[in-house]
C-alpha positions as CSV (number, residue, x, y, z in Angstrom):
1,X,140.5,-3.8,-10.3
2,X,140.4,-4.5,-6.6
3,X,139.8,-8.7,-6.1
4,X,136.3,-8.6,-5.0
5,X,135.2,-6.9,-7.7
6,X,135.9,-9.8,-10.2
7,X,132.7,-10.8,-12.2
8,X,133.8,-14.8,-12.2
9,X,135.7,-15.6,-9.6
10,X,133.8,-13.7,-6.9
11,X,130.4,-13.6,-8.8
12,X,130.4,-9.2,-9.0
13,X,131.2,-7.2,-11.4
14,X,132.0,-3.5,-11.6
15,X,129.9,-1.5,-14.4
16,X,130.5,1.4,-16.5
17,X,128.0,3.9,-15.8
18,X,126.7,3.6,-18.6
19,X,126.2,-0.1,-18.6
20,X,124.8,0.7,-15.5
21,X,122.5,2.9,-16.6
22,X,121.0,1.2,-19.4
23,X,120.7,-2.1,-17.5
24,X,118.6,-0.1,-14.8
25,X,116.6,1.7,-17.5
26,X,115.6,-1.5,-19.3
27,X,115.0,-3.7,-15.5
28,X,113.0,0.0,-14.7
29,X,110.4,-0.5,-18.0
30,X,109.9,-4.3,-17.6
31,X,109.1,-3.6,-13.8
32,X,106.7,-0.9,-15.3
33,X,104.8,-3.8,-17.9
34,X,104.7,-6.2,-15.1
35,X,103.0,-3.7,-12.4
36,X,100.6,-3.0,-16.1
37,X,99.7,-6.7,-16.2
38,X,98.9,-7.3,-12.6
39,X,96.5,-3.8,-13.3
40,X,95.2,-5.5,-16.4
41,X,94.7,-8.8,-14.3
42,X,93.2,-7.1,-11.6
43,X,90.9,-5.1,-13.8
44,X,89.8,-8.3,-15.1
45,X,91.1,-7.6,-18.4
46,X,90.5,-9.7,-21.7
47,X,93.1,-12.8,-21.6
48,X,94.6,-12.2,-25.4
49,X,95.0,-8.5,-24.4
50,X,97.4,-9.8,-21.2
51,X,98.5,-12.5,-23.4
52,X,99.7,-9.7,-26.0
53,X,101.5,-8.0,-23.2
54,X,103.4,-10.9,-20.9
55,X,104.6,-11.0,-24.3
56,X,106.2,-7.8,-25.1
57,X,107.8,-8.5,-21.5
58,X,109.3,-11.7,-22.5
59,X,110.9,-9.8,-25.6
60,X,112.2,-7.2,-23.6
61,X,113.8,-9.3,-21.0
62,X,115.3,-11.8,-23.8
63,X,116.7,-8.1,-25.1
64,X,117.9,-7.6,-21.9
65,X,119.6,-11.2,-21.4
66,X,121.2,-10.3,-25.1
67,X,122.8,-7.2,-23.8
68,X,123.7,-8.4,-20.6
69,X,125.6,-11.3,-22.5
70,X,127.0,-9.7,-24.9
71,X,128.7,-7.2,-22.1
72,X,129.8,-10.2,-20.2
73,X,131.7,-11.7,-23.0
74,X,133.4,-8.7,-24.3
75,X,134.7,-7.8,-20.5
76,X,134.4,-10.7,-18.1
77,X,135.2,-13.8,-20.5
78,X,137.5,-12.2,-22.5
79,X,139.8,-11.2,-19.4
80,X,139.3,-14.5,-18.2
81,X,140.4,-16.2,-21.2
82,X,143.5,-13.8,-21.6
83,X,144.3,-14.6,-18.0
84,X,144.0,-18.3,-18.6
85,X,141.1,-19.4,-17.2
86,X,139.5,-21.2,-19.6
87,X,137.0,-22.6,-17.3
88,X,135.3,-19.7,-17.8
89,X,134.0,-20.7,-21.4
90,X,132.2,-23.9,-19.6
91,X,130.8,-21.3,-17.3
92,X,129.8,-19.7,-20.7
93,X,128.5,-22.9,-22.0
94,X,126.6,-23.7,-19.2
95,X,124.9,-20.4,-19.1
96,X,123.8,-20.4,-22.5
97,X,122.4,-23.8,-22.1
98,X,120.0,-22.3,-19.4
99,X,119.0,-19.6,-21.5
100,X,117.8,-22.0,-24.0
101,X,115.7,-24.1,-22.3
């Protein structure tokens, strides 16, 4: 893998295409709910009803952050790790503790 392809050092990472693919596909339906919330917005639609759907969007992007993660740690931190680098578990660390918040 050519250097500036490295997901921690250089902040990229190259994808399978099917990782690929599926990331797009999820990113491509929660674009889709959000443009359907501004519409609903827009169309002065009741509050619980948005309500009901910025919250299916927050499910699917925590979905999203789960496979995201889980891809990171199974390629990025592991290689890092094997190769020594154990700075990338606080990377990890720190990471997580911003998705929690």
């Amino acid at each position: 893998m050519p250097e500036n392809k490295e997901c921690c050092c250089h902040k990229t990472k190259e994808r399978s295409q099917q990782e690929y693919k599926d990331l797009i596909h999820r990113l491509n339906r929660i674009e889709g709910q959000i443009r359907g919330i501004k519409g609903m917005v827009e169309k002065d639609a009741y509050c619980t009803d948005i309500l009901v759907q910025v919250s299916a969007v927050n499910a699917a992007l925590n979905s999203f952050n789960k496979v995201l993660l889980a891809n990171h740690i199974k390629t990025c931190v592991t290689r890092d790790i094997k190769d020594g680098k154990e700075e990338t578990v606080d990377e990890l660390v720190e990471t997580l503790q911003k998705l929690m918040r």
